[in-house]
mmCIF file of the C-alpha atoms, coordinates in Angstrom:
data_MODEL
# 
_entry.id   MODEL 
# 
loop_
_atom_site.group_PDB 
_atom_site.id 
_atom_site.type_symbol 
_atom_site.label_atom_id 
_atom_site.label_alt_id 
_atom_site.label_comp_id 
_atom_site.label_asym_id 
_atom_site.label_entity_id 
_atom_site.label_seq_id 
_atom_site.pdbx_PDB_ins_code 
_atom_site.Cartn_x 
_atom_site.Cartn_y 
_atom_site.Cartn_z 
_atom_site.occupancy 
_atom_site.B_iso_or_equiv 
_atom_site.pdbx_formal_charge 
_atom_site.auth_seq_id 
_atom_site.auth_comp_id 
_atom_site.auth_asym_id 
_atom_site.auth_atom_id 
_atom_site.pdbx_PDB_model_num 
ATOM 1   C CA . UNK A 1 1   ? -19.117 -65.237  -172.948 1.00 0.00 ? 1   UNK A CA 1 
ATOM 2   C CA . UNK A 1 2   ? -18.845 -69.117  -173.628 1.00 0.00 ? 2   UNK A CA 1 
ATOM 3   C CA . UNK A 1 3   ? -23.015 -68.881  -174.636 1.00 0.00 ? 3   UNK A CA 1 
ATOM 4   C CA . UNK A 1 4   ? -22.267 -66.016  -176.935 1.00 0.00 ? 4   UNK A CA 1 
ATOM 5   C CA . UNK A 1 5   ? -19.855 -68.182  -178.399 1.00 0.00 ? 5   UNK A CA 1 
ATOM 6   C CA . UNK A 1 6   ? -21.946 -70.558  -178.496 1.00 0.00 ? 6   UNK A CA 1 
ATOM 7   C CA . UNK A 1 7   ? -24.288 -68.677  -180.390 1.00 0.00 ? 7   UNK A CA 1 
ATOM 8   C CA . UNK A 1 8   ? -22.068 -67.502  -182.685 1.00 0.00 ? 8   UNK A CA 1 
ATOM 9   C CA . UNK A 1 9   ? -20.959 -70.714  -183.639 1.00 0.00 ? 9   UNK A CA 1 
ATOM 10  C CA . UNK A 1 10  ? -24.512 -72.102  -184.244 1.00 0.00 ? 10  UNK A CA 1 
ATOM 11  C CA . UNK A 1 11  ? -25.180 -69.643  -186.457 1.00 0.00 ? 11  UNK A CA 1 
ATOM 12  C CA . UNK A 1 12  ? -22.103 -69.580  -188.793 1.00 0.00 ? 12  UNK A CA 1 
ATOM 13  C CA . UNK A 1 13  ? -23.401 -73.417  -188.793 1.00 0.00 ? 13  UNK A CA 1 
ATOM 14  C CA . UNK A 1 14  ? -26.043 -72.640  -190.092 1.00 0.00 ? 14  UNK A CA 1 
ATOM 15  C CA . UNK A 1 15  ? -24.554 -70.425  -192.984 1.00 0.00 ? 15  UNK A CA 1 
ATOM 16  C CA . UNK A 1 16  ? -22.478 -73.232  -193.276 1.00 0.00 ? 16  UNK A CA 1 
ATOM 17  C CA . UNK A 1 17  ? -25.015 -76.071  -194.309 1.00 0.00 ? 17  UNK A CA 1 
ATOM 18  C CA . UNK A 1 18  ? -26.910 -73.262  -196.548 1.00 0.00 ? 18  UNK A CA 1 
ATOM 19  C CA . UNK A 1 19  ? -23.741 -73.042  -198.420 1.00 0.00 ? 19  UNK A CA 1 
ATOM 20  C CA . UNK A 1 20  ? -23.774 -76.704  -198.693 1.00 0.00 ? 20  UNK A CA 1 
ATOM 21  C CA . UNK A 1 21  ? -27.260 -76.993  -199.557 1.00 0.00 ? 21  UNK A CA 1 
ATOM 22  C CA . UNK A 1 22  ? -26.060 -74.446  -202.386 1.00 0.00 ? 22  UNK A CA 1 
ATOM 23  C CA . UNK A 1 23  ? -23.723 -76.846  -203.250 1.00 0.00 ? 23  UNK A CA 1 
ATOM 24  C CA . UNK A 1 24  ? -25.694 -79.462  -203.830 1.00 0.00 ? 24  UNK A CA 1 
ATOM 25  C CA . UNK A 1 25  ? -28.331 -77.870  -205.495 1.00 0.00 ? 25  UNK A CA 1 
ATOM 26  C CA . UNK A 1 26  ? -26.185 -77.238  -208.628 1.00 0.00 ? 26  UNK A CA 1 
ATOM 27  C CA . UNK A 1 27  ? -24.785 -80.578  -208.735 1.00 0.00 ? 27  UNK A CA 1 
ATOM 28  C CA . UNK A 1 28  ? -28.264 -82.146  -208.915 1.00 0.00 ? 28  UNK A CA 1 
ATOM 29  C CA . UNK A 1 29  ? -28.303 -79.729  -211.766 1.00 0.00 ? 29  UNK A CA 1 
ATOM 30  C CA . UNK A 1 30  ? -25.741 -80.118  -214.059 1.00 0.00 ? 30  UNK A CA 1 
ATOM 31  C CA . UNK A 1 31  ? -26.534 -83.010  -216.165 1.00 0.00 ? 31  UNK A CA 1 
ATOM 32  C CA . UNK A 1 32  ? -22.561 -83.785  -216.472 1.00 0.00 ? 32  UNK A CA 1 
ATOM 33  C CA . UNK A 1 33  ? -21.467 -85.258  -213.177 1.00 0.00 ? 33  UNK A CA 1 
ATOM 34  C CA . UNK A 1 34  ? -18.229 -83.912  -213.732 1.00 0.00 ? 34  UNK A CA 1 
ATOM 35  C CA . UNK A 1 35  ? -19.223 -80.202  -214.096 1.00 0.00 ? 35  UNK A CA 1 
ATOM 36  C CA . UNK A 1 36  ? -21.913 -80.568  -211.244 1.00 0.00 ? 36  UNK A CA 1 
ATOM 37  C CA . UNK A 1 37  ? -18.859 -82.069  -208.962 1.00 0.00 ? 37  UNK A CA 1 
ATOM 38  C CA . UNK A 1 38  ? -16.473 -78.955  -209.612 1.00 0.00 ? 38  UNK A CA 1 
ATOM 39  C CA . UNK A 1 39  ? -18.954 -76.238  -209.109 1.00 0.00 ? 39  UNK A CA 1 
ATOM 40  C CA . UNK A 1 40  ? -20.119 -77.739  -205.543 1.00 0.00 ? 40  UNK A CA 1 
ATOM 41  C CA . UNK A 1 41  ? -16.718 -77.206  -204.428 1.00 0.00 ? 41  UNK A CA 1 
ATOM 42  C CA . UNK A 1 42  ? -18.222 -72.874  -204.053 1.00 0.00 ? 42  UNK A CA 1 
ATOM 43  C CA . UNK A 1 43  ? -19.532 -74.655  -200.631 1.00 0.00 ? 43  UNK A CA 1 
ATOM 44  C CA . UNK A 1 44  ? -16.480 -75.333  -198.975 1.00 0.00 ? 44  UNK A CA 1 
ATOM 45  C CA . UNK A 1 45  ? -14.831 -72.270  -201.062 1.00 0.00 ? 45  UNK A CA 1 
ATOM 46  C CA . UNK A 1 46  ? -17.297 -69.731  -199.280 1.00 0.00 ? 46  UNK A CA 1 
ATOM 47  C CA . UNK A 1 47  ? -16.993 -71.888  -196.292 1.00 0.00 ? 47  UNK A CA 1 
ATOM 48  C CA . UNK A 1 48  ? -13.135 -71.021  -195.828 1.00 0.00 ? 48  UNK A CA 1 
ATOM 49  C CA . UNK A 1 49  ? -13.251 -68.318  -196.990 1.00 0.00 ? 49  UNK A CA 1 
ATOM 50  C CA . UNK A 1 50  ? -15.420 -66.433  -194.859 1.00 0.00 ? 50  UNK A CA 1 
ATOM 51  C CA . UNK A 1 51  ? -14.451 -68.637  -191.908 1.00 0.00 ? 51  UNK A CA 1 
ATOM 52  C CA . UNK A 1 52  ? -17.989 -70.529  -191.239 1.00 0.00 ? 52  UNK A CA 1 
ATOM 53  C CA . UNK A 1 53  ? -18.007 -73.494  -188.876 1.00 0.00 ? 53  UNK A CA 1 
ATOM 54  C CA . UNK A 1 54  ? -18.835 -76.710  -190.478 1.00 0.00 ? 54  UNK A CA 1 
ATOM 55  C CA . UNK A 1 55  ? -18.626 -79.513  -188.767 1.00 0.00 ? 55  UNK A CA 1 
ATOM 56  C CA . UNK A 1 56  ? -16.663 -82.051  -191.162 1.00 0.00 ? 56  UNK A CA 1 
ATOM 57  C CA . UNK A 1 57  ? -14.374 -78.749  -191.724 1.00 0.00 ? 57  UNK A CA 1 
ATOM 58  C CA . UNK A 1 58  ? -13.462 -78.898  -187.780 1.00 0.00 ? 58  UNK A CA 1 
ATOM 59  C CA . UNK A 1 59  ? -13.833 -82.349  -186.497 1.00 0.00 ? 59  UNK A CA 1 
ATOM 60  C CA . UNK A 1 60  ? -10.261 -83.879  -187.790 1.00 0.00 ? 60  UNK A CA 1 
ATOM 61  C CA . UNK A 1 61  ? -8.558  -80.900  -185.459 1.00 0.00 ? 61  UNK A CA 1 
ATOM 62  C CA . UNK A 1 62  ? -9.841  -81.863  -182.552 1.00 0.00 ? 62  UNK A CA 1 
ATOM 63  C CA . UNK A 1 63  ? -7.684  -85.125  -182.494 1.00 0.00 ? 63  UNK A CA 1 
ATOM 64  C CA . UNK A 1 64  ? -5.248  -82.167  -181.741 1.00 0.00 ? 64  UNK A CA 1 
ATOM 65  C CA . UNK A 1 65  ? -7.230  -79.941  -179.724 1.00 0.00 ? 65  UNK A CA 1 
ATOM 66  C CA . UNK A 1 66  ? -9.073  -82.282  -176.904 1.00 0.00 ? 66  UNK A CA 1 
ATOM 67  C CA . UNK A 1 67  ? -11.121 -79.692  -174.894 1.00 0.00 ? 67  UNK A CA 1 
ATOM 68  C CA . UNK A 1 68  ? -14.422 -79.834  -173.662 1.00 0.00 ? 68  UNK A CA 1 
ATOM 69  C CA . UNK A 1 69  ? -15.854 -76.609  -174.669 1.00 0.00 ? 69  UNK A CA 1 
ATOM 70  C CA . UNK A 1 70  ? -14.166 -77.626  -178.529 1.00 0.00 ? 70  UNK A CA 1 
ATOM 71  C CA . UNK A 1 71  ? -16.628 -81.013  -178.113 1.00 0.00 ? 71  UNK A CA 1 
ATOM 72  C CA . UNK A 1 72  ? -19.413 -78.597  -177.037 1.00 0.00 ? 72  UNK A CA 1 
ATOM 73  C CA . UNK A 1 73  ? -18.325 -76.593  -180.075 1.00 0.00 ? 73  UNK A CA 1 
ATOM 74  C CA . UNK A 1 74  ? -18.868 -79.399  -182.401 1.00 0.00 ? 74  UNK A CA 1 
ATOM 75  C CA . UNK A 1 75  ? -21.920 -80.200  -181.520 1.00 0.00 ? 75  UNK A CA 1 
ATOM 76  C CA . UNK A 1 76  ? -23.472 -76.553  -181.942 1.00 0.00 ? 76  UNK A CA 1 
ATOM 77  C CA . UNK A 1 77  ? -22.168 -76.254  -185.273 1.00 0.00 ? 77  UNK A CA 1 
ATOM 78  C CA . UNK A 1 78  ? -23.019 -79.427  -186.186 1.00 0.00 ? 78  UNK A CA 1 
ATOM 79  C CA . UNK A 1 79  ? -26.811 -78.851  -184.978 1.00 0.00 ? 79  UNK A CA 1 
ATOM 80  C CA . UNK A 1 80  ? -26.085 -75.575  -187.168 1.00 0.00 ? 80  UNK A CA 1 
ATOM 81  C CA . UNK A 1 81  ? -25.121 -77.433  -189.900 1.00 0.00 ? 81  UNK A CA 1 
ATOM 82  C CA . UNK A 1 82  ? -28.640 -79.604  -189.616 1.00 0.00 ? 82  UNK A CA 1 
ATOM 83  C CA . UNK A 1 83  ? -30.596 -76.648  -189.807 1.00 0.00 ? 83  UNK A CA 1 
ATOM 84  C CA . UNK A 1 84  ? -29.316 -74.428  -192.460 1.00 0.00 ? 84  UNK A CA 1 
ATOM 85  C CA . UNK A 1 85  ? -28.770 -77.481  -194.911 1.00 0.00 ? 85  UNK A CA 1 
ATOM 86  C CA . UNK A 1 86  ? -32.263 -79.087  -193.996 1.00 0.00 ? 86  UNK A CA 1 
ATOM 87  C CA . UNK A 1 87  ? -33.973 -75.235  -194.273 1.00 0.00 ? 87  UNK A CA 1 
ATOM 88  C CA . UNK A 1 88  ? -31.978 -74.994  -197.744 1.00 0.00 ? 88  UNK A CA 1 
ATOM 89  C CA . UNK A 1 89  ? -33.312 -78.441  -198.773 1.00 0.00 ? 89  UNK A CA 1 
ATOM 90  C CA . UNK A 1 90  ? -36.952 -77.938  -198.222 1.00 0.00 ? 90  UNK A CA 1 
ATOM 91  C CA . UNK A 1 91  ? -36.853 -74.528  -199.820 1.00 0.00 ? 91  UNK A CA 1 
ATOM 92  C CA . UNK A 1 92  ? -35.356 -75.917  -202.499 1.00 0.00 ? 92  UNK A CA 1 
ATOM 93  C CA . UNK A 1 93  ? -37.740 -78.527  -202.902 1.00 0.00 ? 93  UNK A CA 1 
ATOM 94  C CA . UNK A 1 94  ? -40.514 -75.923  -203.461 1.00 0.00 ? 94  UNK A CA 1 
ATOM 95  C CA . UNK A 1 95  ? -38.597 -73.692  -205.344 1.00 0.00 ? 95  UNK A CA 1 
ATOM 96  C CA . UNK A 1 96  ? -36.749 -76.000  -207.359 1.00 0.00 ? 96  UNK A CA 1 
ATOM 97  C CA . UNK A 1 97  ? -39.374 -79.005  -207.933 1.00 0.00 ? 97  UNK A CA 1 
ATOM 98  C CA . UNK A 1 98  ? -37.511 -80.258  -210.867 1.00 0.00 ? 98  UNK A CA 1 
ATOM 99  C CA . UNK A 1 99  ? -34.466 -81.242  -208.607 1.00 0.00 ? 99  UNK A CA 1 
ATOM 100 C CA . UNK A 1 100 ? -36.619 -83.470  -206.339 1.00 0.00 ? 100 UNK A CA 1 
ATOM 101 C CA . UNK A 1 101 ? -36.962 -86.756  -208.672 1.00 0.00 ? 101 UNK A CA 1 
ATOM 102 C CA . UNK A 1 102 ? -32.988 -86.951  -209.304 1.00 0.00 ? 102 UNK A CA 1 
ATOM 103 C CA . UNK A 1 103 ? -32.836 -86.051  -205.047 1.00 0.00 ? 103 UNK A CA 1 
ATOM 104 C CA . UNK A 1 104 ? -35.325 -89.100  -204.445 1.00 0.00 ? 104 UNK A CA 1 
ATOM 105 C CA . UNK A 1 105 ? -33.315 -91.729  -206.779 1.00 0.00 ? 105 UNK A CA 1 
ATOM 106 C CA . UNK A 1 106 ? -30.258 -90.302  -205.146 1.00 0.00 ? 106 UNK A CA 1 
ATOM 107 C CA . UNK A 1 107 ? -31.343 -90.511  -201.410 1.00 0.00 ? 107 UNK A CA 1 
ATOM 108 C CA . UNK A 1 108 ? -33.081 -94.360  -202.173 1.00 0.00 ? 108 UNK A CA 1 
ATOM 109 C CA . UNK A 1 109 ? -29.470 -96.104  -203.418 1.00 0.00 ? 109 UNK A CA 1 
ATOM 110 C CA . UNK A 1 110 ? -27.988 -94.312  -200.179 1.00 0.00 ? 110 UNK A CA 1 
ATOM 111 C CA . UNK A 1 111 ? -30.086 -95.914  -197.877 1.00 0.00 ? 111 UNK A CA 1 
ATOM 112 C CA . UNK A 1 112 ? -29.750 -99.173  -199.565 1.00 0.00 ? 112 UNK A CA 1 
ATOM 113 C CA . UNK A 1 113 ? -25.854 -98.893  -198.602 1.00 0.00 ? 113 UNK A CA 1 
ATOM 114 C CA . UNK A 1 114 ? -26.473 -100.244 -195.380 1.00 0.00 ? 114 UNK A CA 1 
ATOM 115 C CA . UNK A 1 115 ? -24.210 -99.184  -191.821 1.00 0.00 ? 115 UNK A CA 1 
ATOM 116 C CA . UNK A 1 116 ? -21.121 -100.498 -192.979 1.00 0.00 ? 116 UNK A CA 1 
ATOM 117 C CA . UNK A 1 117 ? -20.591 -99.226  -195.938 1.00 0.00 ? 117 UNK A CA 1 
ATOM 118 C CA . UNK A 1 118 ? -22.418 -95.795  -195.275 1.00 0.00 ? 118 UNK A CA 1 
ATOM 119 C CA . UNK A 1 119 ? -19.323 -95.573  -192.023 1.00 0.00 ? 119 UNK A CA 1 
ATOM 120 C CA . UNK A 1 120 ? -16.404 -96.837  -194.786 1.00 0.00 ? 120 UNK A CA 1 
ATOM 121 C CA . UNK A 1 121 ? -17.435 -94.040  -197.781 1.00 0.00 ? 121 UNK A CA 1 
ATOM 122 C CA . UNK A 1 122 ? -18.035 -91.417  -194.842 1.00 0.00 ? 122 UNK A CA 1 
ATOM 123 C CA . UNK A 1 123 ? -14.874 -92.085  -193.352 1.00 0.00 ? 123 UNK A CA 1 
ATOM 124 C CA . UNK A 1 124 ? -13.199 -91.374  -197.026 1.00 0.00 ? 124 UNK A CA 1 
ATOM 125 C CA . UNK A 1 125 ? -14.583 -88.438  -197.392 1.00 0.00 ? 125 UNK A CA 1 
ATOM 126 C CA . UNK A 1 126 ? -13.834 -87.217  -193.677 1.00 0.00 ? 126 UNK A CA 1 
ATOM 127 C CA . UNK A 1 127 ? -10.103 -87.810  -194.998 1.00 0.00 ? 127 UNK A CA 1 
ATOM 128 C CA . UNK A 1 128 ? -10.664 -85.802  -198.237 1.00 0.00 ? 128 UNK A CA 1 
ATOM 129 C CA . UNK A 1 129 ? -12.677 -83.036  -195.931 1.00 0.00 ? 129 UNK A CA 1 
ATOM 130 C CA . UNK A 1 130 ? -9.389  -82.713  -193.458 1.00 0.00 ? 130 UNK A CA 1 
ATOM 131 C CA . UNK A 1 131 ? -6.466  -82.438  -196.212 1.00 0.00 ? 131 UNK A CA 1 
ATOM 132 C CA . UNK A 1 132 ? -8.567  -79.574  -198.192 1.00 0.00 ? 132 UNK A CA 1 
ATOM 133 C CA . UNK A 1 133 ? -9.359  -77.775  -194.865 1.00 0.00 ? 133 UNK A CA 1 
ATOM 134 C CA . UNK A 1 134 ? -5.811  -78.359  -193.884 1.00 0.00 ? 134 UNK A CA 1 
ATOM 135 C CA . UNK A 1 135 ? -4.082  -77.323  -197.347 1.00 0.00 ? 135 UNK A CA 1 
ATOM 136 C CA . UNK A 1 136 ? -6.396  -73.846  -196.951 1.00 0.00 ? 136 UNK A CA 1 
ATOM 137 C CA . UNK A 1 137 ? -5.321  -73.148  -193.261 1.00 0.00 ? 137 UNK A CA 1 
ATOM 138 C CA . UNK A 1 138 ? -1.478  -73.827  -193.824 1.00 0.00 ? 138 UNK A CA 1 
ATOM 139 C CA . UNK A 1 139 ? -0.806  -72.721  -197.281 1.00 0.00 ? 139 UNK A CA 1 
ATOM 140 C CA . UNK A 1 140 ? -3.349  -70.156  -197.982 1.00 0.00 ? 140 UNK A CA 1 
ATOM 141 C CA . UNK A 1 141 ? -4.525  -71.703  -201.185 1.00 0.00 ? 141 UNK A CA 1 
ATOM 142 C CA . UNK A 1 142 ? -7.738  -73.620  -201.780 1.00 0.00 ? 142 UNK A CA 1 
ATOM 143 C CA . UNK A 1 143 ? -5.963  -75.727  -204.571 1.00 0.00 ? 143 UNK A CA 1 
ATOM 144 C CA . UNK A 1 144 ? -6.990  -78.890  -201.943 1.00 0.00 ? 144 UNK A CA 1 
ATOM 145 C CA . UNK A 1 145 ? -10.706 -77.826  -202.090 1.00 0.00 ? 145 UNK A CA 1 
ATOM 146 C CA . UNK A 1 146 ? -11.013 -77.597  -205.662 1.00 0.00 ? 146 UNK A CA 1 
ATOM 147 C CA . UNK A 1 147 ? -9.293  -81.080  -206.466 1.00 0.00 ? 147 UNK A CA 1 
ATOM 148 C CA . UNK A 1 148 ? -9.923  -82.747  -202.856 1.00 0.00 ? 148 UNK A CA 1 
ATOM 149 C CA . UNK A 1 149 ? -14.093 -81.407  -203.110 1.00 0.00 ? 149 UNK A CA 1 
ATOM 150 C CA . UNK A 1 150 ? -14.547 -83.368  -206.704 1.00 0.00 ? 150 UNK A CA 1 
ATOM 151 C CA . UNK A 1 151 ? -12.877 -86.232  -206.208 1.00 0.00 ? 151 UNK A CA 1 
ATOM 152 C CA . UNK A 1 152 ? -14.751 -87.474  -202.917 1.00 0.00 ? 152 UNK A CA 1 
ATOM 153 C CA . UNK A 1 153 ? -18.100 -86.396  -204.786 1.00 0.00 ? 153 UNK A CA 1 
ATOM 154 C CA . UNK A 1 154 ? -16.816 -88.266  -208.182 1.00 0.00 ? 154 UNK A CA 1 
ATOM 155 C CA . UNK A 1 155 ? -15.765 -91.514  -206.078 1.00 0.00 ? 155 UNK A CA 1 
ATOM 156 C CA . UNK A 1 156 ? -18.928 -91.585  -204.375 1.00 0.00 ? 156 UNK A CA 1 
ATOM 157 C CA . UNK A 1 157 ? -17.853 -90.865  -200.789 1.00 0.00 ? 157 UNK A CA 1 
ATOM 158 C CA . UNK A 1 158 ? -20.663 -89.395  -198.599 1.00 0.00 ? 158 UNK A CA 1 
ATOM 159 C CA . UNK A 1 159 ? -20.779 -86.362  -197.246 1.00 0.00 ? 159 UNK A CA 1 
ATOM 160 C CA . UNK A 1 160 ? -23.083 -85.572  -193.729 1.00 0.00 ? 160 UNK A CA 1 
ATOM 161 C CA . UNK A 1 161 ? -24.163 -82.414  -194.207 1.00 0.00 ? 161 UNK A CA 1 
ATOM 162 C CA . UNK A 1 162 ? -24.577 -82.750  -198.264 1.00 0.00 ? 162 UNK A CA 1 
ATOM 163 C CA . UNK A 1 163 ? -26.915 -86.058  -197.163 1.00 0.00 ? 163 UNK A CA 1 
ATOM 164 C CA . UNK A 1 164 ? -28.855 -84.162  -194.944 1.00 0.00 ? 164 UNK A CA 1 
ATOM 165 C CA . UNK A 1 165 ? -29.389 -81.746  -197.913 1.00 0.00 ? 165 UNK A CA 1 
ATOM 166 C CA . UNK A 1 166 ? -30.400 -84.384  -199.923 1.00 0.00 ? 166 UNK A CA 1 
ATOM 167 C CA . UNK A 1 167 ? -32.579 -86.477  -197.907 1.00 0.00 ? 167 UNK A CA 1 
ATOM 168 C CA . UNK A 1 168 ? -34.630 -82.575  -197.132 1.00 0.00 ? 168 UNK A CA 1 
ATOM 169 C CA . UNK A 1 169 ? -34.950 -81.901  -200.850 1.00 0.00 ? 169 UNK A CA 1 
ATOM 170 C CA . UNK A 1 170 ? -36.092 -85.375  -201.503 1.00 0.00 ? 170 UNK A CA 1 
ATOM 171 C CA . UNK A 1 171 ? -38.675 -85.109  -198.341 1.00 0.00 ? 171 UNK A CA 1 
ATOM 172 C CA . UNK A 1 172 ? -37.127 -88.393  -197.223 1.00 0.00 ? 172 UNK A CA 1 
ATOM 173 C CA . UNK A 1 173 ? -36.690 -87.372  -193.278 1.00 0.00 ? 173 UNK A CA 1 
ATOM 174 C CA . UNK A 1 174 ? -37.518 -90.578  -191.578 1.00 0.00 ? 174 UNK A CA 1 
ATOM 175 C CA . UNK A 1 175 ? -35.761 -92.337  -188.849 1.00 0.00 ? 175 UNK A CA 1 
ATOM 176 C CA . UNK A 1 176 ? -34.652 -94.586  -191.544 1.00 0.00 ? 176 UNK A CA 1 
ATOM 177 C CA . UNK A 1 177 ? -32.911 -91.761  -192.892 1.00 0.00 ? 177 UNK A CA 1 
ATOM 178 C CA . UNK A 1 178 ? -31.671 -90.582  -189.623 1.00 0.00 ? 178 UNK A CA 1 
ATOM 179 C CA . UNK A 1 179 ? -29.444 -93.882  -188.818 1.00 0.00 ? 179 UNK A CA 1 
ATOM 180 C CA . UNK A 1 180 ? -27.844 -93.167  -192.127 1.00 0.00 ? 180 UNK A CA 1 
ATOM 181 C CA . UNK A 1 181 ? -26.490 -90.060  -191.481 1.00 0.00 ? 181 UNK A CA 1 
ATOM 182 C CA . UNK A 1 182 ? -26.012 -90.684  -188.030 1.00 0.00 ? 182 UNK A CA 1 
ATOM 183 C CA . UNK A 1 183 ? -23.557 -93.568  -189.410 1.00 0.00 ? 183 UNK A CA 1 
ATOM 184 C CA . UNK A 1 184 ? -21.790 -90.916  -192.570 1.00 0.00 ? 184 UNK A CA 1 
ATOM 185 C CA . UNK A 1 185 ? -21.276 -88.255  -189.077 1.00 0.00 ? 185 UNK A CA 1 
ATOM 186 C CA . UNK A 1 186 ? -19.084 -91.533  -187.497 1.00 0.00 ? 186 UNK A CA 1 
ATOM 187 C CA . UNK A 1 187 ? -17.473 -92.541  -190.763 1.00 0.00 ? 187 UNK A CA 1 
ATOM 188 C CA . UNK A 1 188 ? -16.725 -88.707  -191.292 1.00 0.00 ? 188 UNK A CA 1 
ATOM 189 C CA . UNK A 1 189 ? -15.275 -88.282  -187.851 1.00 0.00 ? 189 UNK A CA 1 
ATOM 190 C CA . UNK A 1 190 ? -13.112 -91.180  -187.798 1.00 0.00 ? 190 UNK A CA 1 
ATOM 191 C CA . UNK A 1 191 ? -11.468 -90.538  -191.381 1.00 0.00 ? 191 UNK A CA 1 
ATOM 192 C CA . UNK A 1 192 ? -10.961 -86.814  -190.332 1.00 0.00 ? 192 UNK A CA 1 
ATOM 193 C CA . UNK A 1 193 ? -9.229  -87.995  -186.933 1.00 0.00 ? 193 UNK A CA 1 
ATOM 194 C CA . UNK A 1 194 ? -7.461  -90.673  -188.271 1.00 0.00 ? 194 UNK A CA 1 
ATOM 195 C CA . UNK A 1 195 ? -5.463  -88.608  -190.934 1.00 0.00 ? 195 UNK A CA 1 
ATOM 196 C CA . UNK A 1 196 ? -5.139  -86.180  -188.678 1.00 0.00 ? 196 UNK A CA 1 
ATOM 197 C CA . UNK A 1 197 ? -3.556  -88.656  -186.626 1.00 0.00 ? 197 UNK A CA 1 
ATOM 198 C CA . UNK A 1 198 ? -1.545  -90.268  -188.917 1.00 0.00 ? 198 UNK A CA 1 
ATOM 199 C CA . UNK A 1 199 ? 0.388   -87.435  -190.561 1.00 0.00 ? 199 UNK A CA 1 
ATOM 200 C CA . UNK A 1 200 ? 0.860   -85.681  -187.662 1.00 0.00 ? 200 UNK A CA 1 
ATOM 201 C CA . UNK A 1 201 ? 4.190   -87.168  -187.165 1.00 0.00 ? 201 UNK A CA 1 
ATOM 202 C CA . UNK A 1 202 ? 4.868   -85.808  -190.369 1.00 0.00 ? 202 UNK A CA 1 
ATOM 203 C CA . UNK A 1 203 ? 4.007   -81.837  -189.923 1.00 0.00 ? 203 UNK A CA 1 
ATOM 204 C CA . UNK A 1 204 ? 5.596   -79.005  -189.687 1.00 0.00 ? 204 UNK A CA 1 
ATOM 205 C CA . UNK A 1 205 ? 5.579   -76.465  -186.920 1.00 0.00 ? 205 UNK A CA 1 
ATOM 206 C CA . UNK A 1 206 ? 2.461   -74.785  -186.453 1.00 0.00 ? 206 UNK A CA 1 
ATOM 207 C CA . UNK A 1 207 ? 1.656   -71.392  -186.549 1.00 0.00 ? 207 UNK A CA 1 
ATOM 208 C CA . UNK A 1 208 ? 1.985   -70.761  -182.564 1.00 0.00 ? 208 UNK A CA 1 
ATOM 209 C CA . UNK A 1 209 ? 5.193   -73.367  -182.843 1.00 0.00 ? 209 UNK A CA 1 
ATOM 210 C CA . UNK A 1 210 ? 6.420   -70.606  -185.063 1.00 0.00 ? 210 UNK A CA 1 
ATOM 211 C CA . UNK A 1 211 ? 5.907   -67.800  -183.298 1.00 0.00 ? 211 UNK A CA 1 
ATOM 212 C CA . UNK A 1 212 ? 6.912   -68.796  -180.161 1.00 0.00 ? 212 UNK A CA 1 
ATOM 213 C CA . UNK A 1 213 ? 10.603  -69.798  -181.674 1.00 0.00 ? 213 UNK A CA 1 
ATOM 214 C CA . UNK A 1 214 ? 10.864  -66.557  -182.959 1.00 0.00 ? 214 UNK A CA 1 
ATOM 215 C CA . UNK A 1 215 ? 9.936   -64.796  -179.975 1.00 0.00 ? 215 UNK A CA 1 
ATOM 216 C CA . UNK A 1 216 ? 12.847  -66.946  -178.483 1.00 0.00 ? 216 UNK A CA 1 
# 
């Protein structure tokens, strides 16, 4: 059962970082930055709502959830995640051709970021990431995605999965390329866990916290 699991999880990845490969391919083009940010928030939109697995979606919950088989989880989807958003890039690239020069410029100024700051913008989107994912699960609304999805793309916060789109549509897959997102994955984890963290004091009863007082 746990490899069927498994399976199933690595797959939804992979829907998952098609989705955001969709994403990305309509902000590259909209020639308003604004317009291109709003309409790549139908990633995390179909993501939520048909209950995909993607990893920056998952990864603040686990501060709460500390199991090995939810680590082992993590890492399927996010190997899911690789796949279907690298697959989406590199179709797009030969589909799409006109998207790859804006992809290229893109994908050069994020490598010239350097560790530090690739790990600091991660890590504000990772927050961003957790509150939208966390306003869907507990209120039923995606109000958080469509402001929370905009602003971390408007601010210029980086995204993993969205860079490995990128980097596939620009054919920039190098191990250059491979410490950079290996650095947005840590900033992205550690924003997600650290909000999680920190306004956890601050929640309100969860869904089993509820149901077990009224069973009482």
């Amino acid at each position: 059962m746990r490899h069927i699991r498994h399976i199933k999880t690595f797959i939804s990845g992979i829907a998952s970082g098609v989705m955001v490969g969709i994403g990305g391919a309509v902000y590259m083009s909209c020639e308003s930055r604004y317009v291109g940010a709003v309409l790549f928030s139908v990633a995390l939109l179909s993501i939520c709502c048909l209950g995909l697995y993607l990893y920056t979606g998952k990864i603040g919950f686990f501060a709460k959830d500390f199991t090995v088989e939810n680590a082992l989880s993590l890492v399927v989807g996010i190997l899911g995640n690789f796949v279907g958003a690298t697959a989406t890039g590199l179709l797009c690239s030969y589909s799409l051709p006109g998207l790859v020069e804006r992809a290229v410029s893109v994908c050069t100024a994020k490598l010239a970021l350097g560790a530090g700051r690739a790990i600091a913008l991660g890590a504000f989107c990772g927050v961003l990431m957790f509150v939208a994912v966390k306003i869907y699960r507990e209120n039923k609304t995606l109000l958080g995605v469509l402001f929370c999805i905009p602003v971390f793309i408007l601010c210029g916060f980086e995204h993993s999965i969205a860079d490995m789109y990128y980097f596939a549509l620009a054919g920039m897959i190098s191990l250059e390329y491979l410490g950079f997102i290996l650095c947005v994955i840590l900033g992205n984890t550690v924003g997600s866990i650290a909000i999680c963290l920190l306004t956890e004091p601050f929640a309100g009863p969860s869904e089993k916290d509820k149901k077990e007082n009224s069973a009482k």
